[in-house]
N, C-alpha and C positions, 0 to 999 in steps of 0.2 A: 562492575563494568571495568573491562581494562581502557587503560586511558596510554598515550603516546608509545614511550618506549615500551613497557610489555603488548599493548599491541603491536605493535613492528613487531616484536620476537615472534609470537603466536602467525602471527601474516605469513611470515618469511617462514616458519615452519609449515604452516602450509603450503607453501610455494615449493618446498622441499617432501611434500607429501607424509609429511608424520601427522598420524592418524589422532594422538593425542592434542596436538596443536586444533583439527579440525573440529572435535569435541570441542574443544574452548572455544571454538567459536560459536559453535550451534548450542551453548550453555551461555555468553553471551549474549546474540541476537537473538535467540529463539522466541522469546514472549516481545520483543518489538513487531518482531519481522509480523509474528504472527496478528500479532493487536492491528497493526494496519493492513492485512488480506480481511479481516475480517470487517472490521469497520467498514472496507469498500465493499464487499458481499453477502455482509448480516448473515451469514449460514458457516458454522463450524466444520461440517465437510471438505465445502470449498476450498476452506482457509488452509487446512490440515493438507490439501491436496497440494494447494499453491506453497507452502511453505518447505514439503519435502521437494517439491519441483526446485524452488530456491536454492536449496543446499546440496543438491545433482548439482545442478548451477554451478555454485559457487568451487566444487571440486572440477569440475569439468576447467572455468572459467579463472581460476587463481593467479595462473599461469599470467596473463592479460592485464593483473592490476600494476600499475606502475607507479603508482605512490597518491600521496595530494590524499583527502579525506575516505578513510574506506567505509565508513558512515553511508556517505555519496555513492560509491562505489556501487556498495552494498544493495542499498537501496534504488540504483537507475537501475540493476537489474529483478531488482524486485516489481518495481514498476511494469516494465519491460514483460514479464510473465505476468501481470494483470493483464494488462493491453492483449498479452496473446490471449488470455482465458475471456475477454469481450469480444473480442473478434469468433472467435472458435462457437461461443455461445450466440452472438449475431448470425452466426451461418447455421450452428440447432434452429434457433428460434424461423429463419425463413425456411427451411427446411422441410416444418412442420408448418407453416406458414398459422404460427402462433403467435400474433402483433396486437400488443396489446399497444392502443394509441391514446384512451383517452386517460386522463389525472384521475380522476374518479375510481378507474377500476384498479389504478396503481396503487390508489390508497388504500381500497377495500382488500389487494391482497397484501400490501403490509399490514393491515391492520389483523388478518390472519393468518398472519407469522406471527407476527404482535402474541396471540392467543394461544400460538404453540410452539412460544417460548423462544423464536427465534431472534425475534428483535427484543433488546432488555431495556429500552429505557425512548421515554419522549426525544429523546436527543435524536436517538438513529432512526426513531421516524422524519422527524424533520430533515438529516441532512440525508434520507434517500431522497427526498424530494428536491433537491440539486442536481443540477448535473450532472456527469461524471466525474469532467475534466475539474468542476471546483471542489467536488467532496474528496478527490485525491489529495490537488493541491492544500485545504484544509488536514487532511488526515497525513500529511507529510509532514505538515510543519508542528503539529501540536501532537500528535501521536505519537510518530514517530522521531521525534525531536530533531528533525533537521533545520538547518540553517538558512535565510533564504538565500544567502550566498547559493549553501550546496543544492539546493531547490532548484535557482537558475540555472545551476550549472547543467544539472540534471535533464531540466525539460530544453535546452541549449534555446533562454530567454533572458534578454537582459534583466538585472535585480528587479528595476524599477516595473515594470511588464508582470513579474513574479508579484514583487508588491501588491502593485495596481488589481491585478488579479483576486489576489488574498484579499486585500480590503473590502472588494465588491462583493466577494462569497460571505465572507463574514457580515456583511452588511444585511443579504440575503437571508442567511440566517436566522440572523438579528430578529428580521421582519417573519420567518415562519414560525416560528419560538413566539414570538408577540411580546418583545424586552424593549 
């Protein structure tokens, strides 16, 4: 992983649009960016969609970073095309007026995905059963190793709020796991 000043260089040659600078970056981020599209979506398609989206993105969007953590950067806009791809699936889902509302039948269809192979381990059944807004906040900070500095920054929430946040998800957790 490049760290300060070769990151600045690699940045700044993308900001210059050499194509090799851009490589290094999608051989960098690629298996983060990716680990957390998936984590929030349990499904490899999705992830693989949301991730080349990403890197449109981030050629499109280079231009726009002005410095401070590109971790952060990085990642608000990663965020940012989850959020689109909830929205986008919220208006499928009424569309087809496909609502699924009770726990019971959310479980029965992770549990197969679970059986075809979709979800790999008791963990991602448990934190689908979270929220949204906490199994991000979760999958931000441990996944994809952001800081809650950059965290806050991101979701534009004081640390303490990010905190606060994180410790209740994890507590949550804590209690569907049964630790």
């Amino acid at each position: 992983m490049a760290k300060g000043d070769d990151l600045a260089r690699i940045v700044n040659g993308c900001k210059n649009s050499d194509a090799e600078c851009f490589s290094q970056i999608v051989d960098i981020y690629s298996s983060r960016c990716y680990g957390y599209f998936y984590r929030l979506t349990c499904n490899t398609d999705i992830s693989d969609e949301l991730l080349s989206e990403l890197f449109v993105k981030l050629v499109k969007k280079i231009g726009s970073y002005k410095g401070g953590s590109f971790d952060g950067w990085l990642f608000k806009i990663a965020n940012n095309i989850f959020h689109d791809y909830l929205r986008a699936k919220q208006r499928r889902k009424k569309m087809m007026e496909v609502l699924m509302t009770r726990r019971e039948d959310i479980e029965e269809v992770l549990e197969s995905k679970r059986s075809e192979g979709e979800v790999s381990d008791r963990l991602q059944v448990k934190l689908a059963r979270l929220d949204a807004d906490t199994r991000e906040l979760i999958m931000l900070r441990f996944y994809s190793q952001l800081s809650l500095k950059e965290i806050a920054h991101m979701r534009s929430e004081p640390i303490g709020t990010t905190l606060s946040k994180l410790h209740r998800g994890l507590k949550r957790l804590r209690e569907l796991i049964g630790c």
